[in-house]
SENUTOR-107734 format. One record per atom (N, C-alpha, C): x, y, z; atom name; residue number from 1. Coordinates in steps of 0.05 Angstrom, whole numbers. Each point is the difference from the previous one (the first is absolute). Example, Ala and Ser with C-alpha at 12.3 -4.5 7.8 and 13.67 -1.06 7.14 Angstrom:
      c1      c2      c3  atomo  num
     264    -114     156      N    1
     -18      24       0     CA    1
      18      24       0      C    1
      -7      21     -14      N    2
      16      24       1     CA    2
     -15      22      14      C    2
***
This chain:
      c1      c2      c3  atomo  num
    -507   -1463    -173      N    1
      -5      14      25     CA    1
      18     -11      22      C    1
       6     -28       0      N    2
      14     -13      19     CA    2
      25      13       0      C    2
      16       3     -27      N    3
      23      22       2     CA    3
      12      23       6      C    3
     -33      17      13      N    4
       2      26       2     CA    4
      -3      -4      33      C    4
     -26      -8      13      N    5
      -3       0      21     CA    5
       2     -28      24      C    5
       9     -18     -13      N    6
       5     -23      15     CA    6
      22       3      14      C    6
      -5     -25      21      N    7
      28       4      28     CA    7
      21     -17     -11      C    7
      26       7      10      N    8
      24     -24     -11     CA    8
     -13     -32      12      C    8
      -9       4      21      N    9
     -25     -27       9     CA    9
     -10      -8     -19      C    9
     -15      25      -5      N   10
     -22     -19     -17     CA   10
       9      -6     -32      C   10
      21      13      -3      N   11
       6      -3     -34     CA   11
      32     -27       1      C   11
       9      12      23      N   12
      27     -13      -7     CA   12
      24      18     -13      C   12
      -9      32     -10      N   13
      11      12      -5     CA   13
      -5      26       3      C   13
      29      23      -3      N   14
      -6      26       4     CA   14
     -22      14       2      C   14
     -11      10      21      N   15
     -37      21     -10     CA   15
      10      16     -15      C   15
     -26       6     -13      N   16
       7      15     -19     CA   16
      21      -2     -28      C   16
      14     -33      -2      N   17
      16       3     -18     CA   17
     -12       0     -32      C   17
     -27       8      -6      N   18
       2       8     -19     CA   18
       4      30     -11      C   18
      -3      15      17      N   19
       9      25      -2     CA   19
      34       3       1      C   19
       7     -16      10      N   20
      32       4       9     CA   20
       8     -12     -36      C   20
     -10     -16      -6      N   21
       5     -11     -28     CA   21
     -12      17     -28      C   21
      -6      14       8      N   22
     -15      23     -17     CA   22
     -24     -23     -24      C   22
      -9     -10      15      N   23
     -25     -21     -18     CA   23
     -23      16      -5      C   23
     -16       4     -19      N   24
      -7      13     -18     CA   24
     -43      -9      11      C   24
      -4     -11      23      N   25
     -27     -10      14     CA   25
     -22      11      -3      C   25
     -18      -7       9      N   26
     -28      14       0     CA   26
       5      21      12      C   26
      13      -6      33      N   27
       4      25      30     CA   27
      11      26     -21      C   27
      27       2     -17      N   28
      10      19     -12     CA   28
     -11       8     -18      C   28
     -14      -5     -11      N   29
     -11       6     -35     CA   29
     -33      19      14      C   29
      -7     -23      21      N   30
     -31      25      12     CA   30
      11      17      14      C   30
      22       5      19      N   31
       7      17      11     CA   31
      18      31     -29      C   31
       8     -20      -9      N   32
      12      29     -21     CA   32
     -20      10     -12      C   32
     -20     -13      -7      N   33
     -26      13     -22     CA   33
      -9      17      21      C   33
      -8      -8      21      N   34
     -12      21      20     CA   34
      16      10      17      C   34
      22       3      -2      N   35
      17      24      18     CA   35
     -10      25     -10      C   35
      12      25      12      N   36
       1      22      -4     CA   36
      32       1     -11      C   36
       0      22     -16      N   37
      23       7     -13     CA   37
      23      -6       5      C   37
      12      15      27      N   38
      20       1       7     CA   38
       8     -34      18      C   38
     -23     -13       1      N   39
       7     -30       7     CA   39
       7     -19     -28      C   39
     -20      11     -24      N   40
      11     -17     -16     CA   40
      27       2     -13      C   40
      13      30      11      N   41
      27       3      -9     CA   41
      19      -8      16      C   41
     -10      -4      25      N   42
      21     -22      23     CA   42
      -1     -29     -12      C   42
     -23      -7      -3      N   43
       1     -26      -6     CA   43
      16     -10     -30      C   43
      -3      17     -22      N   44
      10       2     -28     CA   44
      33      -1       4      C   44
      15      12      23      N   45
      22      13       8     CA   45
      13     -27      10      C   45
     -25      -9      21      N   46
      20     -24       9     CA   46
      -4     -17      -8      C   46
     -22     -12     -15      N   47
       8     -22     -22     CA   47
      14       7     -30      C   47
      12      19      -6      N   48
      21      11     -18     CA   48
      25      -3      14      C   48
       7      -1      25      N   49
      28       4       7     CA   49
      27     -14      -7      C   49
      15       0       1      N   50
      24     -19      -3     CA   50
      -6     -17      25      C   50
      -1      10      26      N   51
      23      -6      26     CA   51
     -37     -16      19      C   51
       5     -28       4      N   52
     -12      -6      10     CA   52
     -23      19      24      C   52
     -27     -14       4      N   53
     -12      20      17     CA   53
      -2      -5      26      C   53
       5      23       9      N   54
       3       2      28     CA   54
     -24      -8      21      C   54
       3      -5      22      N   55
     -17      -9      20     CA   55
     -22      34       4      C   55
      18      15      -6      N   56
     -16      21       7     CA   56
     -15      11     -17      C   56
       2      -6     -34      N   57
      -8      -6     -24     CA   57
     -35      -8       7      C   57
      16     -30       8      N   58
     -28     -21      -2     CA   58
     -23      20      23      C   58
       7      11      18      N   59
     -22       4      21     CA   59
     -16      25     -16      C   59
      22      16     -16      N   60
     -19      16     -24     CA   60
     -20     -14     -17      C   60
      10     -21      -3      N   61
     -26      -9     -26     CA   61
     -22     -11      18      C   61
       8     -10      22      N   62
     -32      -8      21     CA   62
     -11      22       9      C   62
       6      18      -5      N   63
      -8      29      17     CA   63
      -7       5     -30      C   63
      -6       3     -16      N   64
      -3      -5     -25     CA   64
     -26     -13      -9      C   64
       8     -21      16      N   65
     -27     -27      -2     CA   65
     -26      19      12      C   65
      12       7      31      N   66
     -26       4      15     CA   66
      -6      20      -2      C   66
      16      17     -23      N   67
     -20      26     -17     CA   67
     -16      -6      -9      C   67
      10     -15     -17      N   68
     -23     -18     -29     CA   68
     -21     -18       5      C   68
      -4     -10      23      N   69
     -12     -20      16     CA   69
       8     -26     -22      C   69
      22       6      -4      N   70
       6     -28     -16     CA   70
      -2     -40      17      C   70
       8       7      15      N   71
      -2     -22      15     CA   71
     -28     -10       7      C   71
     -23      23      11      N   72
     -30      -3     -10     CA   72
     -15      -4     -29      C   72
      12      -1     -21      N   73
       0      -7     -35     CA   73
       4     -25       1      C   73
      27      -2       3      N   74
      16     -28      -4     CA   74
     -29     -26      10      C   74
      -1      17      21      N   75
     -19     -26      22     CA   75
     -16     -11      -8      C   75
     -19      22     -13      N   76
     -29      -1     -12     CA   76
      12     -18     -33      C   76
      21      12      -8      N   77
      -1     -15     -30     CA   77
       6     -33       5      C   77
      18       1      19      N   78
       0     -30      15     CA   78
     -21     -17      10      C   78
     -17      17       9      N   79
     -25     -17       7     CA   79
     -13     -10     -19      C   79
      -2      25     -23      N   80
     -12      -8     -31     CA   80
       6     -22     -13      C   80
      27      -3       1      N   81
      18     -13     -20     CA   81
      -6     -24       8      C   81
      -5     -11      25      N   82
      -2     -24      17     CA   82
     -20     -10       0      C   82
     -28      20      -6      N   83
     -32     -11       2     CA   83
       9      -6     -33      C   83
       6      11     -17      N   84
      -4      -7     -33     CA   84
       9     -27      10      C   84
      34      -4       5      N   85
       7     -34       0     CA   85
     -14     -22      10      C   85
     -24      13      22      N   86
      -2     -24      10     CA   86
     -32      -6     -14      C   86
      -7      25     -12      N   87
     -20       1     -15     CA   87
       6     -22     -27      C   87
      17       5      -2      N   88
      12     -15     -34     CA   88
       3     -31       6      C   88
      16       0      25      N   89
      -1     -30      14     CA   89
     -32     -12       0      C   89
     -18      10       9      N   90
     -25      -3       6     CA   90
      -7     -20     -23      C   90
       1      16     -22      N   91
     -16       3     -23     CA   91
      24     -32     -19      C   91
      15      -7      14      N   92
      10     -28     -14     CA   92
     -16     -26       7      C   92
       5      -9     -29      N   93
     -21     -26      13     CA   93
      19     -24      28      C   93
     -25      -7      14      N   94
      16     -12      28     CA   94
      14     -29     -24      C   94
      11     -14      14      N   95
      18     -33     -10     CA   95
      -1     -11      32      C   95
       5     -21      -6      N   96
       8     -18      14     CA   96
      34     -18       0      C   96
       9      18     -23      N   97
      20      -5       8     CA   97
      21      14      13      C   97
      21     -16      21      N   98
      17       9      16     CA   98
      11      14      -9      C   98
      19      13     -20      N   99
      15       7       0     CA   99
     -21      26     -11      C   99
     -12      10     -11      N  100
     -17      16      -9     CA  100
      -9      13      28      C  100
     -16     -17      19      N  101
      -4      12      24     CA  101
      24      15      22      C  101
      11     -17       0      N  102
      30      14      20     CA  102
       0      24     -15      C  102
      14       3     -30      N  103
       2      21     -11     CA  103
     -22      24       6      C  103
     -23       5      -7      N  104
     -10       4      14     CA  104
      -3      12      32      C  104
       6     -11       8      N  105
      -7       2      31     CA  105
      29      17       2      C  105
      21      -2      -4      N  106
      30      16      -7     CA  106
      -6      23      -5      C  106
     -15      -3     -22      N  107
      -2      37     -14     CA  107
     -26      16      18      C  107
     -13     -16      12      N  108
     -24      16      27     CA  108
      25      15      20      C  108
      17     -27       8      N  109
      24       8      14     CA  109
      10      21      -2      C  109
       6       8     -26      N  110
      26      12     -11     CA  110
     -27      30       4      C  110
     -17       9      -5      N  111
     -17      11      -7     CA  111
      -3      17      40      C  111
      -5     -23      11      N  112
     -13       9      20     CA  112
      28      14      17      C  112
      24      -5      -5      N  113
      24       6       9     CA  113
      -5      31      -8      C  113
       7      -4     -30      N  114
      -7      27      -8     CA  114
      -8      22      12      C  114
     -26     -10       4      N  115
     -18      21      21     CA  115
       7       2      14      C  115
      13     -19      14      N  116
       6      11      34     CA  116
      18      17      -1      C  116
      22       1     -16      N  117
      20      15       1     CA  117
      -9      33     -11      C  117
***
């Protein structure tokens, strides 16, 4: 999701550059299942192309998105995805050892980033 709707701020790179890269994501795969016709043949069109995609390309497949309420999917499967991990974390037995705990405490990290984004 960070690749579709994140800021060059907040990623460090192009918005949107996974669409510019034609990457194959959750955002594209729920948005093509639930387009209407003639979007899934824009979208099929420009990730088939030879010739890199255009800026004006990409604002089609977000216009795209906010057909599909893809960006409202994505969110919700993200929230999901994040209660299972931290659910799964839960359910490990605690240690006392350091390096087990940091670890730990990293992947809450890594987890809670997730979400935010």
């Amino acid at each position: 999701m960070l690749g579709v709707w994140a800021t060059e701020a907040e990623l460090g790179k192009l918005p949107a550059g996974d669409i510019y890269r034609r990457k194959k994501s959750l955002p594209i795969l729920h948005a093509f299942h639930h387009a209407q016709p003639d979007d899934q043949q824009a979208m099929a069109k420009m990730y088939n192309q030879d010739a890199p995609i255009t800026r004006e390309q990409v604002q089609e497949v977000l216009a795209i998105f906010v057909r599909t309420q893809t960006r409202g999917y994505c969110n919700q499967f993200l929230a999901q995805q994040c209660q299972q991990a931290h659910l799964a974390l839960a359910q490990l037995a605690t240690t006392r050892n350091a390096l087990a705990i940091r670890a730990r405490t990293d992947l809450e990290a890594i987890i809670d980033f997730l979400k935010a984004g």
